[in-house]
N, C-alpha and C positions, 0 to 999 in steps of 0.2 A: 284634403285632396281636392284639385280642382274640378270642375265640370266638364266632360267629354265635351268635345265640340258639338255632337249631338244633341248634348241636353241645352247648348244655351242658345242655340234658333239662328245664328249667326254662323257665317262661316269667314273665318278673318283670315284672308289669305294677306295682307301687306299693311302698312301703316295708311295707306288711301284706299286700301278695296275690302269692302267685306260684302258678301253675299247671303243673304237673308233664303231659310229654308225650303220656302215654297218656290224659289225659283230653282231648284233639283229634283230633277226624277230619279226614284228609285223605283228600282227594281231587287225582288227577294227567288230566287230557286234551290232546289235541292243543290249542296255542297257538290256531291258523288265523291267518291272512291273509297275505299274501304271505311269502315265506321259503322257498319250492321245499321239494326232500326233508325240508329239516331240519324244517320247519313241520308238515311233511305226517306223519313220525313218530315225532318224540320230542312227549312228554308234559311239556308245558314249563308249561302254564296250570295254576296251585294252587288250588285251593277249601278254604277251611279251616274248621269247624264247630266250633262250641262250646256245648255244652251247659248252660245256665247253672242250669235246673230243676233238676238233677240232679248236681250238681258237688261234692263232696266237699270242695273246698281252699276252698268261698266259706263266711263267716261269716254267720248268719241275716240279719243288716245290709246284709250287702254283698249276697246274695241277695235282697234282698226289693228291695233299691236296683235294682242290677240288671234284677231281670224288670220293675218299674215301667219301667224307662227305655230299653230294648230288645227286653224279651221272652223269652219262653223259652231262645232259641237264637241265637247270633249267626253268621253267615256272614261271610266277608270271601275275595275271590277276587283274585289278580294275576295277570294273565299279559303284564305290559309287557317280563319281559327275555327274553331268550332263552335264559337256562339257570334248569333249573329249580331251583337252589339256589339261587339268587338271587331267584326268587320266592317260595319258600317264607321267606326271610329277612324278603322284604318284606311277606308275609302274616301272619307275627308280630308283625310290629312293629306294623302296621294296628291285628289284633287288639288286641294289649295299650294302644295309642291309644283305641282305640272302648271298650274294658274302663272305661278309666283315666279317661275322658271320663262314662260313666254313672256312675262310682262318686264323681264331684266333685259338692259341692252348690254353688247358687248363692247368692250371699248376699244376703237377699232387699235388695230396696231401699227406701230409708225416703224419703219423701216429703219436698222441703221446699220453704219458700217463696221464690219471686226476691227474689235482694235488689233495695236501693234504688238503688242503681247500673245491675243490669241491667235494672228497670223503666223507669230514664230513658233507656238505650240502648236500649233497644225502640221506644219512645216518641219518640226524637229519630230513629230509621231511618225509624219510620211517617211524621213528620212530611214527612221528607227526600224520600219516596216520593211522599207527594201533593203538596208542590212540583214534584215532576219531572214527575207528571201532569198539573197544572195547568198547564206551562210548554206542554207539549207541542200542547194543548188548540187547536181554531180558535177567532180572538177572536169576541167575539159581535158579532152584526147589531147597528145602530142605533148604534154610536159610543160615547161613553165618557158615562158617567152622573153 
């Protein structure tokens, strides 16, 4: 079995960015809602911060990418398991999802025009439509003309 992101001190969001653990804060608080004692005193809910302002391991690119697209600081919080290594696992992995998600560009889209084919499918739907309407139609007063 592999190593939780956790245990190996790195946090590898992309093939250029990994972030090294003492640059995240954590925070640990009671889970809450139902779960008796255990709910009530382990610290099972993670809050995880990342400071992106001020990040030593991001490239001017990837920083500047970044605060456009998130902001300063990123938070990402779990508290769905019940042990708290397991949420911190899962708060890593968020993180480096939400990281990996701002640092991709979209590639813009180029405009183009219907072909001829889907113009006349369009065109034979529309058709199709107002036959259906017209079928549906009350005949008119006065008989046939």
């Amino acid at each position: 079995m592999s190593p939780s992101p956790a245990e190996r001190g790195v946090l590898r969001v992309s093939r250029t960015l990994s972030i090294p653990q003492d640059e995240l804060r954590w925070r640990f608080t009671p889970g809450g809602g139902p779960g008796g004692q255990h709910a009530n005193k382990a610290s099972t809910r993670v809050e995880l911060v990342f400071d992106i302002a001020s990040s030593p391991s991001l490239g001017p690119r990837q920083r500047a990418r970044l605060l456009e697209e998130l902001g300063p600081s990123i938070r990402v919080v779990a508290r769905e398991r019940r042990s708290q290594a397991q949420n911190r696992d899962d708060a890593l992995r968020r993180l480096a999802e939400r990281l990996a998600d701002g640092l991709r560009t979209q590639t813009p889209r180029r405009p183009t025009a219907p072909t001829m084919a889907g113009r006349a499918r369009r065109l034979d739907a529309k058709r199709r439509q107002g036959d259906r309407k017209r079928d549906r139609a009350r005949p008119r007063a006065g008989g046939d003309d």
